[in-house]
C-alpha positions in Angstrom: 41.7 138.2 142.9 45.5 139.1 142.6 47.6 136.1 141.3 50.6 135.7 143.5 52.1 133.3 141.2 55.2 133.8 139.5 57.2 132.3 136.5 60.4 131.3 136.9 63.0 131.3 134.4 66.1 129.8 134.7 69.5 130.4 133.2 72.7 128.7 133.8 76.0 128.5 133.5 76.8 125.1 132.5 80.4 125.1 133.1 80.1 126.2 137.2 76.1 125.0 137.4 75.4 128.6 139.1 72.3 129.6 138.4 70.2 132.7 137.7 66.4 133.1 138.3 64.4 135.3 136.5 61.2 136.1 138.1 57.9 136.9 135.9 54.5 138.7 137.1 51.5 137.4 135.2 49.2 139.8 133.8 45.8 139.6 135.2 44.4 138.6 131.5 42.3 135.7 130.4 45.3 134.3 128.1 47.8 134.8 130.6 45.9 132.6 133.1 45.2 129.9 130.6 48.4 129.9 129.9 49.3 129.5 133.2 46.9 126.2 133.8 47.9 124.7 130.7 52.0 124.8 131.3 51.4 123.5 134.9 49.1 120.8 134.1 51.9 120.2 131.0 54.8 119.9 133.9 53.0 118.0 136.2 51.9 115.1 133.1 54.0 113.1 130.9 56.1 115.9 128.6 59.2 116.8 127.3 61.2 119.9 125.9 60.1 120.8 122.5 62.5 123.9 122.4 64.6 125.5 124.6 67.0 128.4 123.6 68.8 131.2 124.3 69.8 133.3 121.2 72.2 135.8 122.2 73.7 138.8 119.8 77.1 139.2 119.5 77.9 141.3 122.5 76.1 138.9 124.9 77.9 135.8 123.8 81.9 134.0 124.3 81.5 132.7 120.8 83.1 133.2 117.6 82.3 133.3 114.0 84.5 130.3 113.2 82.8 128.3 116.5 78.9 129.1 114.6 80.7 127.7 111.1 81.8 124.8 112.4 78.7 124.0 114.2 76.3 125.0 111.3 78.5 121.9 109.4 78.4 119.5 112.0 74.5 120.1 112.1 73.8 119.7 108.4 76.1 116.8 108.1 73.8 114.7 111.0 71.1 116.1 109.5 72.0 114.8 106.2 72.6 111.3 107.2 69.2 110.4 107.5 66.9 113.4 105.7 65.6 112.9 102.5 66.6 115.9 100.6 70.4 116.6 101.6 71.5 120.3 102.6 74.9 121.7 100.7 77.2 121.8 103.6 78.6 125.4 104.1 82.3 126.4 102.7 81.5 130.0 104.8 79.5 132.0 106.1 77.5 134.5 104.0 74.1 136.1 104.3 72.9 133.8 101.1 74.4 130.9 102.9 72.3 131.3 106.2 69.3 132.5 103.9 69.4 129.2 102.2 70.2 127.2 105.2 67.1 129.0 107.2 64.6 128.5 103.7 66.0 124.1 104.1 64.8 124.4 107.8 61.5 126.0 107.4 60.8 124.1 104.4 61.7 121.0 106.7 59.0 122.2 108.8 56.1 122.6 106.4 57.1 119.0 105.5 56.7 117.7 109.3 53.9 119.3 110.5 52.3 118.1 107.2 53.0 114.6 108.1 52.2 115.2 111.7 48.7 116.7 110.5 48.0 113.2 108.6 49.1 111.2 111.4 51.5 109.6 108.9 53.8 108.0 111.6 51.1 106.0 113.6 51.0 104.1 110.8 54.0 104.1 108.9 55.9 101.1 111.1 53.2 98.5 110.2 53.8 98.9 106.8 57.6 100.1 106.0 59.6 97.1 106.9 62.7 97.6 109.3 65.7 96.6 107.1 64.1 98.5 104.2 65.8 101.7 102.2 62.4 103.5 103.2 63.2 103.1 107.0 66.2 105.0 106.7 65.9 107.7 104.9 62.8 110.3 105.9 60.4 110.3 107.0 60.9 106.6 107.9 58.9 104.2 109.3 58.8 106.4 113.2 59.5 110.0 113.5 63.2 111.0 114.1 64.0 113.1 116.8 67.0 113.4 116.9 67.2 114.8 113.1 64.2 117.0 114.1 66.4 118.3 117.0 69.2 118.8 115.3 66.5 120.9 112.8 65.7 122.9 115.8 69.6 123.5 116.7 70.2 124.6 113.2 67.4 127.3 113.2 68.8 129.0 116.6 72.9 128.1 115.3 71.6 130.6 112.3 70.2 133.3 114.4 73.5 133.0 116.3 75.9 133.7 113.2 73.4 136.1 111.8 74.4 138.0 114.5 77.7 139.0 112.9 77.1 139.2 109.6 74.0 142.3 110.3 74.4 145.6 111.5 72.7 144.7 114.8 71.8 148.5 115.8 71.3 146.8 119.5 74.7 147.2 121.2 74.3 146.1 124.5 74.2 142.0 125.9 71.0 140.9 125.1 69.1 137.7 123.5 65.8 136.1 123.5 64.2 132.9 125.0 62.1 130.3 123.0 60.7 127.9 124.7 58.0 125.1 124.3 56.8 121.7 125.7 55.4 118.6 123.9 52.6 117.4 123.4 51.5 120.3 122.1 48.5 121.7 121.8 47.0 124.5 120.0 44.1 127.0 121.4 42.2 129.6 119.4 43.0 133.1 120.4 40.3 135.5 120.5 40.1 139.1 119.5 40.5 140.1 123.3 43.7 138.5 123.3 44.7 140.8 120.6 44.5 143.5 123.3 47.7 142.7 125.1 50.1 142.7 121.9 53.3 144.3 121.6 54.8 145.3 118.6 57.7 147.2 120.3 59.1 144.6 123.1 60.3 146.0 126.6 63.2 144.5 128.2 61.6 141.5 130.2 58.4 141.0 128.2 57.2 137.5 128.6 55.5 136.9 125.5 53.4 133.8 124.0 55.0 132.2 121.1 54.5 132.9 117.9 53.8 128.8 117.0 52.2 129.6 113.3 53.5 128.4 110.3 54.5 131.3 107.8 55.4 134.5 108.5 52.9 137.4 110.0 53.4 141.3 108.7 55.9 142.0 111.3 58.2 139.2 110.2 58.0 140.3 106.4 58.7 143.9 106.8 61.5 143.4 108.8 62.3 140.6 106.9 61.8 142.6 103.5 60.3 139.6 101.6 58.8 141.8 98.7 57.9 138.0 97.1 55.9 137.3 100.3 53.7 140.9 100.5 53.2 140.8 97.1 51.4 137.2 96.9 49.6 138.5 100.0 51.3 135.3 101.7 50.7 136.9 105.2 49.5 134.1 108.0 48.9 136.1 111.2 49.0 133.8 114.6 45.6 132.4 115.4 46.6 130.0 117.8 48.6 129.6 121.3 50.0 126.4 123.3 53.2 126.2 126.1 55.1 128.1 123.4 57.1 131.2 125.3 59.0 134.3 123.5 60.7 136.4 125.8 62.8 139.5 125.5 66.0 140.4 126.8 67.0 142.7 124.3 67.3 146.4 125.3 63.4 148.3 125.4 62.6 148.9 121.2 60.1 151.6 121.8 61.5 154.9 121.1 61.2 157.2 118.5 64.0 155.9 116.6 62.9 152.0 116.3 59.3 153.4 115.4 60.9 155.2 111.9 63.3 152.4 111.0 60.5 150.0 111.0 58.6 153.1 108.7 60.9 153.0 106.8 61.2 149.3 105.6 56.9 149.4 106.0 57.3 151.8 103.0 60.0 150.0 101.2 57.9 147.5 100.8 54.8 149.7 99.4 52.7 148.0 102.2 49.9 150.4 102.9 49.7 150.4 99.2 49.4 147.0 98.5 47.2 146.4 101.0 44.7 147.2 103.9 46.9 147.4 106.2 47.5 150.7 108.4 50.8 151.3 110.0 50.7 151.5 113.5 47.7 149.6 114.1 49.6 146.8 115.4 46.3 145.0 116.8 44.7 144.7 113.6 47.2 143.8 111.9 48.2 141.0 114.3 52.0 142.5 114.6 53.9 141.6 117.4 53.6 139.5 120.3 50.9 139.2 123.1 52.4 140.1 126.5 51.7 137.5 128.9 53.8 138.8 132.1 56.8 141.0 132.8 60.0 141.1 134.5 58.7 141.6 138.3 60.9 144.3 139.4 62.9 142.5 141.9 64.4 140.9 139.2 65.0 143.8 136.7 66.6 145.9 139.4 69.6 143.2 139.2 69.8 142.4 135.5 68.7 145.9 133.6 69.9 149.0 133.2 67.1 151.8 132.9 69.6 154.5 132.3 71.3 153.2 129.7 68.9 151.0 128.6 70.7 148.2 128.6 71.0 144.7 129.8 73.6 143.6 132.5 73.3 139.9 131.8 76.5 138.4 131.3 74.8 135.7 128.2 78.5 134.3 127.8 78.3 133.3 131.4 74.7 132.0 131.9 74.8 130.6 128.2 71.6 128.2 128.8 67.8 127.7 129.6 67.6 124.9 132.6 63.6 125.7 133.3 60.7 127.3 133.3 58.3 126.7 136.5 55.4 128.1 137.9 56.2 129.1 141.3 55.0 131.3 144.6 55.2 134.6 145.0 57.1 134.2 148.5 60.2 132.0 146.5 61.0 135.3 144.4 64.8 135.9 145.4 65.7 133.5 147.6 69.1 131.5 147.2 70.9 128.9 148.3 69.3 126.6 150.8 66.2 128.9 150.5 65.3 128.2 147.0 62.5 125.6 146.2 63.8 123.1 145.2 67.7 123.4 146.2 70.4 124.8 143.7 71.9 121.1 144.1 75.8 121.9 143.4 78.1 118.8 140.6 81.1 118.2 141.1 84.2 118.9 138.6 84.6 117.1 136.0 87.9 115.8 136.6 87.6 113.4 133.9 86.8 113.5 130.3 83.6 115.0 127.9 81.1 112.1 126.8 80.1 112.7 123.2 77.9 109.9 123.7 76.4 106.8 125.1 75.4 103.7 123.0 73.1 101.4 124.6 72.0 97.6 123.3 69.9 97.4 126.1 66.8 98.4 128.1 66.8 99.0 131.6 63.9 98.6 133.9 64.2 100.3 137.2 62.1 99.6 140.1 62.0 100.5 143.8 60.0 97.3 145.1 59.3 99.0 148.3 60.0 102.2 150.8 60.9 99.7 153.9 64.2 99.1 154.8 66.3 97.8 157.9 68.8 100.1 157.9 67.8 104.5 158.5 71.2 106.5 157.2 71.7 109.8 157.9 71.9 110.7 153.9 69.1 108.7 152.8 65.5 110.6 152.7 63.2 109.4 154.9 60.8 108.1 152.5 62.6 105.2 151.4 63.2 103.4 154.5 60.2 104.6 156.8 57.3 103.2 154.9 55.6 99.8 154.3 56.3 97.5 151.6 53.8 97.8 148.9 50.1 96.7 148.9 50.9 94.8 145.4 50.9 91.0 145.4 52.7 88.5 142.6 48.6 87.7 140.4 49.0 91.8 140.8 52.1 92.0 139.3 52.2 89.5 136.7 50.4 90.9 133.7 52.4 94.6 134.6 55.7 92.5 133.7 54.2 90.6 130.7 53.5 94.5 129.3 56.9 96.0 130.0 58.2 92.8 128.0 55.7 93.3 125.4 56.2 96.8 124.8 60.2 96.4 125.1 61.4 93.0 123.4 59.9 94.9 120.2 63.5 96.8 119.9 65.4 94.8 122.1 64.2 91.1 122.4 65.5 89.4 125.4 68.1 92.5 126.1 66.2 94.2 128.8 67.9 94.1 132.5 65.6 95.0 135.7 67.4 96.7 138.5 65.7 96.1 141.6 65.9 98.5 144.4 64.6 99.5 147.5 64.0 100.4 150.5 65.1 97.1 150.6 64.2 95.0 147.3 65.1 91.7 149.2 61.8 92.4 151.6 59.3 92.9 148.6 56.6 90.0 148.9 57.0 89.2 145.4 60.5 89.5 145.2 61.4 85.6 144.8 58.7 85.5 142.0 59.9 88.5 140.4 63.6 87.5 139.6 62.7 83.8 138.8 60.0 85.4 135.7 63.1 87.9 134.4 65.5 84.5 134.1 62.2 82.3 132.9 62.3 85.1 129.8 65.5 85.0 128.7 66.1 88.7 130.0 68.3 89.4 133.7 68.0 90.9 137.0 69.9 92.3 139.5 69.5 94.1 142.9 70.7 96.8 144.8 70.6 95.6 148.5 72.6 96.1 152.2 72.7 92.3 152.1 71.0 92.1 155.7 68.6 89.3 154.7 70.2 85.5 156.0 73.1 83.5 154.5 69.8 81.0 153.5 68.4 83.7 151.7 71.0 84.6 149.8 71.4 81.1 148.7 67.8 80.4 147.7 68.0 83.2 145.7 71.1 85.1 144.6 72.0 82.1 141.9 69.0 83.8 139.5 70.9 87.3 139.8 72.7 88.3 137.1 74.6 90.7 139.8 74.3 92.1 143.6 75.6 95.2 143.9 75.8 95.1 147.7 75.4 98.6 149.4 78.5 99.0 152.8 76.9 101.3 155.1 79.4 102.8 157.6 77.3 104.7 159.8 74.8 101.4 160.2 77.5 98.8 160.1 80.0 99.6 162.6 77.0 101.6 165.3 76.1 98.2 165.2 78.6 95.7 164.7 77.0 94.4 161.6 80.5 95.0 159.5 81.7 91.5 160.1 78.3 89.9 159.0 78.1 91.9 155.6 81.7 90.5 154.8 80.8 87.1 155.0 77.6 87.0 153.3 79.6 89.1 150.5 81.7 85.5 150.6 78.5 84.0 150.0 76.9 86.4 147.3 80.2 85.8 145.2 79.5 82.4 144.2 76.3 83.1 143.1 76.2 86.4 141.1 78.3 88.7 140.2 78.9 91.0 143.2 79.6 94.6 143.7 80.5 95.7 147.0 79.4 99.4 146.8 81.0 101.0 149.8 79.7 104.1 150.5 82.7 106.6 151.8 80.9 108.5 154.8 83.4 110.8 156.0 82.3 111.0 159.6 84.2 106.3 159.4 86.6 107.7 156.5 89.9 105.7 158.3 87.4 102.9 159.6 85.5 102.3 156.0 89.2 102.4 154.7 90.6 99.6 156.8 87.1 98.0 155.4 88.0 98.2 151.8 92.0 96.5 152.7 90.2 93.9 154.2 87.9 93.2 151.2 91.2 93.3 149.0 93.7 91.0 151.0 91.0 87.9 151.6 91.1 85.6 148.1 87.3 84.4 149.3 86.5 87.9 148.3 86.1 88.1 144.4 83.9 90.9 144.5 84.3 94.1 142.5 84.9 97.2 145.0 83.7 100.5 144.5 83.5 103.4 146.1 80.2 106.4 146.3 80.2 109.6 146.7 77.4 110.4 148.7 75.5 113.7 148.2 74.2 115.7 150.7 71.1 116.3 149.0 70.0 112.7 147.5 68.5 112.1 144.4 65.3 113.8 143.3 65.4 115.6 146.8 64.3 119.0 146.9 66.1 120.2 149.8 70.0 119.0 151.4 69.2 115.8 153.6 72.5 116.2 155.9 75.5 118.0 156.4 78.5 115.9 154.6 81.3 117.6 153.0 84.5 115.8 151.7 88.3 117.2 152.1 90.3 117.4 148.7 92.3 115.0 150.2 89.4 112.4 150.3 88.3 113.7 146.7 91.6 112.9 145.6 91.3 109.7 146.8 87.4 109.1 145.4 88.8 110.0 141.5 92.0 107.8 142.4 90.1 105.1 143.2 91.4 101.1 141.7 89.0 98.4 142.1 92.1 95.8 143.2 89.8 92.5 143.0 89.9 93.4 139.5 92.1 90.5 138.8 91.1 87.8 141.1 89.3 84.8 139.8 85.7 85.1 139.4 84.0 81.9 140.0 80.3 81.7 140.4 79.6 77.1 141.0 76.0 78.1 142.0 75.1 80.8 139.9 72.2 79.4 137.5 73.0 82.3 134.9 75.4 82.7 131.6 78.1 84.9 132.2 76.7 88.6 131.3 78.9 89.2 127.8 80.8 92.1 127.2 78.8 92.9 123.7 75.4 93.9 125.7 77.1 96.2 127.4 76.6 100.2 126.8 79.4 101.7 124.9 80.9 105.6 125.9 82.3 107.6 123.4 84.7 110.9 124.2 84.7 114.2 122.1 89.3 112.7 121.9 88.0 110.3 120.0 88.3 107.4 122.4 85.9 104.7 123.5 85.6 102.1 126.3 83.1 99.6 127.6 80.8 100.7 130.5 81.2 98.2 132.9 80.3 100.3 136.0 78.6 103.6 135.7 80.1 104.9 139.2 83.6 106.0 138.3 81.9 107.9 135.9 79.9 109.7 138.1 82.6 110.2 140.6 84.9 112.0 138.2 81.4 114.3 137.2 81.6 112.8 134.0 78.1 112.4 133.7 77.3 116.1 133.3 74.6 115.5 130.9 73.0 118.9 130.7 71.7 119.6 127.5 72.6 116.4 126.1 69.5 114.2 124.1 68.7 111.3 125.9 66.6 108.3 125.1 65.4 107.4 128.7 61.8 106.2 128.2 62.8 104.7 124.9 65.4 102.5 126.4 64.1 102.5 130.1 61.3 103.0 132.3 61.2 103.6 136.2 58.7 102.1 138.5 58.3 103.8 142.3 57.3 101.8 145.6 54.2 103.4 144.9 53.3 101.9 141.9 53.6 105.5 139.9 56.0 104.9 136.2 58.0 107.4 134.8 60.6 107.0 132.4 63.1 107.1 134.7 64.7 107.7 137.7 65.7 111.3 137.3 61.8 112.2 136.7 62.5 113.9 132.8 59.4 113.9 131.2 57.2 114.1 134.0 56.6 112.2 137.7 53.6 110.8 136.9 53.2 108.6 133.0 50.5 106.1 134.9 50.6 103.7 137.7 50.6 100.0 137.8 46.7 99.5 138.3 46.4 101.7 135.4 48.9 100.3 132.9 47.0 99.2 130.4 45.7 102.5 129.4 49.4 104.0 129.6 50.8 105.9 126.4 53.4 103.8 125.9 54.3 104.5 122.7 54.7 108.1 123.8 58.0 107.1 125.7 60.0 106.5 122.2 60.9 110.7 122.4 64.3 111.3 123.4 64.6 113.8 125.5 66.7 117.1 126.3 68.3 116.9 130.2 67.7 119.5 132.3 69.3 118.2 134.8 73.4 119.0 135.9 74.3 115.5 137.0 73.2 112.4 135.9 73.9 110.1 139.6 71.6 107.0 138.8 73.7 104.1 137.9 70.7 102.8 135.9 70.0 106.0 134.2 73.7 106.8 133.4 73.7 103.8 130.7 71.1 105.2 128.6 71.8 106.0 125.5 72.7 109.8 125.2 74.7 112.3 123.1 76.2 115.9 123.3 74.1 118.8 121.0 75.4 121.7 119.8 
């Protein structure tokens, strides 16, 4: 039966956010359709990016010599703040100097998978106390990811550099992709396997990954490592899992390629020295097994068969954003076509986060998909369901294991943000908030503030905020406007409140006469803010609406002053401590500069929440509960949709959500995400 799946790779330019798809044909092999279940079920699960790469050579790349240097030392120097056995930082750039640097990392990864093998970190933190010397140095007491990444980083930052100082006989753009998922899982390969290697690539050759420890004949010869051959330390790849090599190089199969790699085979006295027979690349395990190719659609716009060259422009479309399995029928379609959307970012007309510092975990959680109000830019899905089936005795021992599990790293520091639907309509909603104070932790809720004045009195005084969602569309149609500002009256002398008014250009000059209203009244101590609504909400797959802003009403989004800023904030009915400054997350900018995050949406309004590529510790420091009682780790879906479900907590991996993770993702819009601790990678 012909497979009319595809893989889809994914480049980007992470500057614009334009993308380019690659399209894959699958071979109609045993391997390839293993490997084909096994990625997909890996996507669909709880996972994260192991690896994700694109090494370029020098004529496919905007970089510079000095720009690899400087990386290669900021690398070593992280690395070297926690790793056992510190790495002499570079003074430049020689072909001993990326030699040793390249011998450090692989000798770092004996080490690790060594330590992984003896499952030396499941046990490690009941027995290595937290404020001891042997917690901070490696290994430690839990494994360190972020020194493992910056391992990984190192590895492809050499192959980048090593770029310029070789006589690369390949003068056209190219590069190759690595790319792997945890957890990872090895599977024998058979001699049939064998059958589909490649020891001379062609442009486009999707390849598995070579995911063996050592080096195999190919590696060595071209490598010339005499030492290696001659101690017969030759480890050909027995094994496959999500790993994925693939070429973009120019086609290495003519006559030409064939007698330079003769000629370093006989340099090396191989056939000599061993049993080996040159040429007989499937017994001697040389090469890569083919998995799929290029589909021709795709090569027609990105290769050059007559001068046997690629046209990718690698200093353009610089990074991997994905790899999927898709339909044959989504090959070449664009735009509003594509599945999911291209979903545009805006500028960043602000500054570039180094980092985010967190003291604190968040717990999101969509109580419900029912809600009183239906606006144009919201998906139908939150606001035409039911609330859910849960009750509180349901409930109650779900919470008492996300405070287990998280008071560990942060005691009482964990904040739940409630939202909705409408959280205010969730059954257990009263029972919920008053168990967050009872624990020392807070709570606070995202909500159109429809429910009564009573409500909001019973109630609001154990919130440690409201952010209180203005509507346009819903609350002048239907003369709701007036209402909302005097239950925000209400709201502020109970929580701190947010009014979060939500600039829908269709009421631009009636929302503003709105915001002048909630600045000139002195009953109105409310913080103001204002959205940028998207077209294509959240985790969407396809534009909800058509909504486009003029530069004039951009201007005025990234000019925006919150003027309540310094009225007096009293809160007589509040049952709550004032939320301090010192639990707040703290943003560092590559200028140097810092600043408390006291609201994430200026942030995201200037785009400076362009998070691709950064390392981010969502499931560590957060978790995400949907109305349906599905947990991820949070709201952007990284890591996988589906970790477990409320009825099936208890057999959850938790402790498999203290990863960090790469972003894939352009724009990080979730105010509850967006304080996560996170950091730029080189």
């Amino acid at each position: 039966m012909k497979n009319e799946n595809k893989i889809r790779v994914t480049l980007v330019d992470p500057i614009n956010w334009e993308p380019l798809d690659l399209y894959f044909k699958i071979l109609d092999t045993d391997v390839a359709k293993q490997w084909t279940t096994h990625f997909t079920d890996l996507k669909q699960g709880a996972h994260y990016v192991r690896e994700s790469s694109l090494k370029t050579n020098r004529y496919a790349s905007s970089i510079s010599l000095d720009d690899c240097f400087n990386i290669l030392c900021k690398l070593v120097d992280s690395i070297n703040t926690f790793y056992d056995r510190p790495i002499t930082r570079p003074t430049e750039i020689t072909e001993d100097v990326l030699n040793y640097l390249h011998e450090c990392y692989e000798v770092y990864g004996v080490r690790a998978e060594e330590k992984l093998e003896e499952k030396y970190w499941d046990t490690a933190y009941l027995t290595i106390p937290e404020d001891s010397h042997l917690a901070k140095v490696w290994p430690g007491e839990t494994f360190n990811e972020n020194m493992h990444n910056d391992f990984v980083k190192l590895n492809e930052w050499i192959h980048k550099t090593e770029t310029f100082t070789s006589e690369d006989k390949i003068k056209g753009p190219g590069g190759v992709i690595t790319y792997s998922l945890s957890p990872r899982t090895n599977f024998p390969l058979k001699d049939a396997d064998f059958d589909n290697i490649e020891k001379y690539l062609d442009f486009g050759d999707f390849c598995l990954g070579y995911n063996t420890l050592g080096k195999n004949l190919e590696h060595i010869v071209l490598d010339g490592d005499q030492e290696a051959l001659d101690r017969n330390a030759i480890v050909p790849q027995t094994t496959w899992s999500s790993e994925a090599f693939i070429n973009l190089n120019r086609a290495m199969n003519n006559d030409r390629d064939v007698r330079d790699y003769k000629i370093k085979w006989d340099a090396l006295n191989v056939t000599k020295k061993t049993d080996f027979t040159f040429g007989d690349h499937k017994t001697n395990r040389e090469g890569y097994i083919k998995i799929a190719e290029l589909d021709e659609r795709s090569k027609v716009l990105v290769y050059d068969t007559i001068t046997n060259t690629g046209k990718l422009d690698f200093a353009k479309y610089s990074k991997v954003q994905n790899i999927e399995i898709v339909q044959d029928y989504q090959v070449n379609k664009f735009g509003d076509e594509r599945t999911p959307r291209w979903k545009p970012i805006p500028v960043n007309n602000g500054r570039i986060i180094e980092k985010i510092e967190s003291k604190e975990a968040i717990i999101t959680w969509i109580l419900n998909n029912v809600c009183t109000y239906s606006c144009r830019y919201c998906p139908p899905s939150l606001h035409n369901g039911t609330n859910p089936k849960y009750d509180w005795e349901e409930i109650e021992p779900f919470v008492d294991k996300i405070f287990q599990h998280y008071e560990k790293n942060f005691g009482s520091n964990i904040r739940f943000a409630l939202s909705g639907g409408e959280p205010t309509l969730s059954r257990f909603f009263p029972e919920l908030i008053r168990e967050v104070v009872k624990r020392g932790s807070s709570i606070g809720i995202t909500t159109n503030l429809t429910r009564s004045i009573r409500f909001i009195k019973n109630n609001f005084g154990y919130l440690q905020y409201a952010a209180c969602s203005f509507h346009p569309e819903m609350a002048f149609t239907r003369n709701d406007a007036d209402d909302f500002f005097e239950k925000i009256k209400v709201s502020c002398t109970y929580c701190n409140t947010t009014v979060r008014v939500m600039l829908d250009p269709k009421y631009w000059d009636l929302t503003l006469n709105f915001i002048d209203k909630l600045f000139t009244d002195d009953d109105v101590t409310a913080n103001v803010e204002v959205v940028f609504i998207q077209d294509q909400y959240g985790g969407s797959a396809q534009k909800i609406c058509d909504l486009s802003y003029t530069p004039e009403q951009i201007k005025y989004i990234n000019n925006f002053v919150n003027k309540n800023s310094t009225k007096a904030d009293k809160k007589p009915f509040s049952k709550l401590p004032r939320l301090k400054d010192d639990t707040r997350a703290d943003v560092f900018y590559t200028d140097g500069t810092s600043e408390k995050l006291i609201s994430p949406q200026p942030y995201i309004n200037k785009g400076e929440t362009r998070f691709f590529d950064y390392s981010c510790s969502i499931g560590k420091e957060s978790l995400f509960i949907n109305y349906d009682g599905t947990i991820r780790r949070a709201n952007c879906s990284e890591g996988g949709k589906n970790l477990g479900s409320i009825e099936e907590f208890e057999t959850m991996d938790w402790d498999s959500l203290g990863t960090p993770l790469r972003c894939t993702i352009g724009w990080c819009q979730c105010g509850a995400d967006v304080p996560i601790s996170k950091k730029i990678t080189y």
